[in-house]
N, C-alpha and C positions, 0 to 999 in steps of 0.2 A: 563637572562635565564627565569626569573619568569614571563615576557610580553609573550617568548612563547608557556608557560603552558596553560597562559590564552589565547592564539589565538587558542591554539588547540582545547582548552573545551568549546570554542566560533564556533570554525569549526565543533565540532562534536554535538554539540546541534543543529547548522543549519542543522548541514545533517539528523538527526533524527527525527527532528522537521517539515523539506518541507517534507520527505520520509509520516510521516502520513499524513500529512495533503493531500498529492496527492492521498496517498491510500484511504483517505475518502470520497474523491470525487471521485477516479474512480471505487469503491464500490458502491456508488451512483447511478451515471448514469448506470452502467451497471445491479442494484437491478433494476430500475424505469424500463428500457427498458424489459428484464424479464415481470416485471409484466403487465407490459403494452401489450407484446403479448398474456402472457397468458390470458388474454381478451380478445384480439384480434381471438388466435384460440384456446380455451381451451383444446381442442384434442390431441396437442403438451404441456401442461404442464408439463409431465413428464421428456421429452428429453431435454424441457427450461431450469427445474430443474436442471436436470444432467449437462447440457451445463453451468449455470449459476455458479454452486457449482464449477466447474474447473476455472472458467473466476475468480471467485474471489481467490480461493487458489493462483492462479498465480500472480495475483496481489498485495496478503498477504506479497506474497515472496520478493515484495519489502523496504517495513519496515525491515524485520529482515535481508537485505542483508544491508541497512544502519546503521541499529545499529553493525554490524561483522563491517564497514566501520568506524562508529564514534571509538569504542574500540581501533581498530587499531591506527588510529587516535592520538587516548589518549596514547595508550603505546609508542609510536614514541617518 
């Protein structure tokens, strides 16, 4: 029973562990592309802003749906 304690707190540090790491990077590209329009038309900065600030909240929401996932997980 003790091998799977350990598989689960093996399973649930994978899933918390790829979940940021994906949300880094898809915080990344979509910061860089952002900026990179508001360059592009600075006119539309503000709407980029607003558009940007929902792109990433929604993408936030994938780490803390993985960690509710690893917990679960671990109580199983």
């Amino acid at each position: 029973m003790a091998t799977g304690m350990g598989l689960a707190l093996f399973g649930a540090a994978l899933a918390a562990g790829f979940a940021a790491i994906g949300t880094s990077i898809g915080n990344g590209l979509v910061i860089s592309k952002v900026m990179e329009s508001m360059a592009r038309q600075p006119e539309l900065s503000g709407q980029l802003r607003t558009t940007m600030f929902i792109g990433v909240g929604l993408i936030e929401a994938v780490p803390i749906i993985a960690v509710v996932v690893s917990f679960l997980i671990i109580a199983k």
